[in-house]
C-alpha positions in Angstrom: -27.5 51.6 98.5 -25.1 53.4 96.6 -24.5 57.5 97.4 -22.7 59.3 94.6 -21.6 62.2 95.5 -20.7 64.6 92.9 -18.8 68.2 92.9 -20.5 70.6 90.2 -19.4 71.3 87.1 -17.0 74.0 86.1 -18.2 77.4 88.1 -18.1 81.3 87.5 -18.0 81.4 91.0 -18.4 85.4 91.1 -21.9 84.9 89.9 -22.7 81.3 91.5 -23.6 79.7 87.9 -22.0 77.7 85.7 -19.4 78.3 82.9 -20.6 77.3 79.5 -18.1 74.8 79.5 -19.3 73.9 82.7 -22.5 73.6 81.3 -21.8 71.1 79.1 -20.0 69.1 81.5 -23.2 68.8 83.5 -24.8 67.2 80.0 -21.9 64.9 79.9 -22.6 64.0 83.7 -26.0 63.4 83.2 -26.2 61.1 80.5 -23.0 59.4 82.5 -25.6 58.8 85.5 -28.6 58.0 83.7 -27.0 54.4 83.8 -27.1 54.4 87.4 -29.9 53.5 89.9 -30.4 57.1 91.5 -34.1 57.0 92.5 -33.7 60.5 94.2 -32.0 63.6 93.1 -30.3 66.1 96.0 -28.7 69.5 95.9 -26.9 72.3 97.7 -28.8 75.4 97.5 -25.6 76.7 95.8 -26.6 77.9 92.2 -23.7 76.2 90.4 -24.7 72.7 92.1 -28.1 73.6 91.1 -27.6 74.9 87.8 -25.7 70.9 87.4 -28.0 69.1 89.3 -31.1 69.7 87.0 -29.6 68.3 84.0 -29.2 64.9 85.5 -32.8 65.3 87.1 -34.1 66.1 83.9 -32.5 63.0 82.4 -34.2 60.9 84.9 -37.4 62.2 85.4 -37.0 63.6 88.8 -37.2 66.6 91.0 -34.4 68.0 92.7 -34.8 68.5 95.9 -32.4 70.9 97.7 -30.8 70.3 100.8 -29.5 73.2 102.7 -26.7 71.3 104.9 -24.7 70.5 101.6 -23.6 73.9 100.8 -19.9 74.6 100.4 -18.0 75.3 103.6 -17.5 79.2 102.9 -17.1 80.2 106.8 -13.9 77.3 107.3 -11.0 79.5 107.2 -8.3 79.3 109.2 -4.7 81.8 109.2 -2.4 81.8 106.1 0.8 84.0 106.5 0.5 84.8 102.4 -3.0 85.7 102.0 -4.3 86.3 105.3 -7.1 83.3 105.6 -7.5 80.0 103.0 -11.0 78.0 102.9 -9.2 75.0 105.0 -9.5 72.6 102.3 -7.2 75.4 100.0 -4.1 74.9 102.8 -0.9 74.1 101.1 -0.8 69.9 101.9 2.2 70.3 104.6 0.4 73.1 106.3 -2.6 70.6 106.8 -0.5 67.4 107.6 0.9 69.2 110.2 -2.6 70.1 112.0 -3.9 68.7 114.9 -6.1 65.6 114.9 -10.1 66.2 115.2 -10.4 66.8 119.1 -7.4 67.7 120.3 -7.2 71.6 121.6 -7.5 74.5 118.9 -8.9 72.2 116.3 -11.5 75.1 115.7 -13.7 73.5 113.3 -14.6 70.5 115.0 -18.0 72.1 116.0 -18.4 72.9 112.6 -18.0 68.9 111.4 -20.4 68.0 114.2 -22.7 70.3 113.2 -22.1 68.3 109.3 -22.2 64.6 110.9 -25.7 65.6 112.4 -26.9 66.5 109.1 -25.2 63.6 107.6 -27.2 61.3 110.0 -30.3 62.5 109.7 -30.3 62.6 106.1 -28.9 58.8 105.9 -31.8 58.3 108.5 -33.8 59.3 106.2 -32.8 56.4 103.3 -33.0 54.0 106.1 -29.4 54.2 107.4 -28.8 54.9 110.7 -25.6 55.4 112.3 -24.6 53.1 115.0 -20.6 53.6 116.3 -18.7 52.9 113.1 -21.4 50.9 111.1 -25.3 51.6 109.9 -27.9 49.8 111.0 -30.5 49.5 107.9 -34.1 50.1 108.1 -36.6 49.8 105.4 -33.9 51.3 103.2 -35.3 52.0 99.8 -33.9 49.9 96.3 -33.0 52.7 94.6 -29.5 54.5 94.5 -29.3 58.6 95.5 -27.1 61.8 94.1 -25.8 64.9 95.9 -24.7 67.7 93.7 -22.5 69.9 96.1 -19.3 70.8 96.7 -15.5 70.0 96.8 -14.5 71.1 100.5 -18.2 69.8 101.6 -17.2 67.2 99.6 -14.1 66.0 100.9 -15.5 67.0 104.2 -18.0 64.3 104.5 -16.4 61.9 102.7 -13.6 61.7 105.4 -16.3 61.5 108.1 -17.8 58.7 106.3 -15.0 56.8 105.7 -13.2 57.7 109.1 -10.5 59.7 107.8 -8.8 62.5 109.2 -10.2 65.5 108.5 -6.8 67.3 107.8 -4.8 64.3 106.0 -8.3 64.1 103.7 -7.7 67.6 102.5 -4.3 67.5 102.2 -4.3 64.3 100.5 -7.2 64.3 97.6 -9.1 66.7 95.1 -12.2 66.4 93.2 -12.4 68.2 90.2 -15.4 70.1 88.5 -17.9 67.7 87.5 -16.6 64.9 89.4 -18.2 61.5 90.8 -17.7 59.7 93.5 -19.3 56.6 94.6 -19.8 55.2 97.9 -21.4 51.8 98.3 -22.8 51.4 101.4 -21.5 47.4 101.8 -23.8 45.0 103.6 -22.9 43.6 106.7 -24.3 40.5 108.8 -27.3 41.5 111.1 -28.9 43.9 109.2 -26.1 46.3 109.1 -23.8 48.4 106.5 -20.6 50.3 106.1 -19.5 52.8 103.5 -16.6 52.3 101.0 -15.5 53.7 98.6 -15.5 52.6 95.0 -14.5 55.6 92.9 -13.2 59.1 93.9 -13.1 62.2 91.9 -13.8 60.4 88.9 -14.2 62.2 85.9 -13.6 59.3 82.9 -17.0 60.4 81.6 -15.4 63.5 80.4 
């Protein structure tokens, strides 16, 4: 199975909707993804995502169906001395490198991502994929291929849990821009297992 995870197009975010330009991004993206196997068609409740979403469902023949867990991370701030608080994923890079590890004392958020890895789980569960320690175990998983319009910081967010990378050091280190793809194969393993990598991040060659 292949999980494409894609950020929404370009936003008005005072109104939650899409830009016009960002409204033609999500046209570009969908005829981009109607080459793809996506059998199933996911959102955040967010308008924007939304609003992006229902262009590639259209393409497809699908429904989208909305998925409250995947909405952007608005309550993860933490202390800035310029502004006062910064969504986490909006810390200047040294700022975050310099954050503790997941775990350790006054890592505040890390009920927060628990909260996300449940959610995670039982939607993977869902497409057959269950977690077991650092692999999946894969039952009567489905053929088809699935999207998630959300997000960048729920984005990045998951994708580091996925791929076992430090929360911090994931924000710090990568971006996703409006409109953006990213692909995560979920690789077969021996015994009926799988593990995700990576095969594209952020991309946005469509555009």
């Amino acid at each position: 199975m292949r999980l494409y995870i894609i950020r929404h197009a370009e936003p008005d975010y005072p109104r939650d909707a899409l830009t016009a330009h960002g409204h033609r991004q999500a046209q570009t993206l969908a005829r981009r993804l109607a080459g793809t196997g996506i059998g199933r068609v996911y959102s955040s409740p967010m308008n924007r995502a939304l609003e992006t979403a229902r262009y590639t469902a259209e393409r497809l023949g699908l429904d989208v169906q909305v998925e409250p867990w995947t909405r952007e991370l608005e309550d993860w701030w933490i202390p800035d001395a310029a502004v006062g608080e910064l969504p986490v994923w909006q810390v200047d890079a040294a700022t975050l490198r310099a954050m503790p590890a997941l775990g350790d004392d006054g890592w505040h958020l890390r009920d927060g991502l628990a909260q996300l890895r449940s959610s995670a789980d039982d939607f993977l569960a869902r497409h057959g994929y269950f977690r077991d320690g650092t692999r999946y175990r894969i039952e009567n998983a489905p053929s088809h291929d699935i999207a998630v319009f959300c997000h960048a910081g729920f984005a990045l967010t998951w994708l580091a849990d996925l791929l076992a990378i430090p929360l911090p050091l994931m924000w710090a280190g990568f971006a996703l821009s409006p409109g953006s793809v990213t692909t995560i194969d979920f690789e077969e393993l021996a015994g009926g297992a799988a593990a995700p990598r990576c095969l594209g991040l952020g991309d946005v060659a469509h555009f």
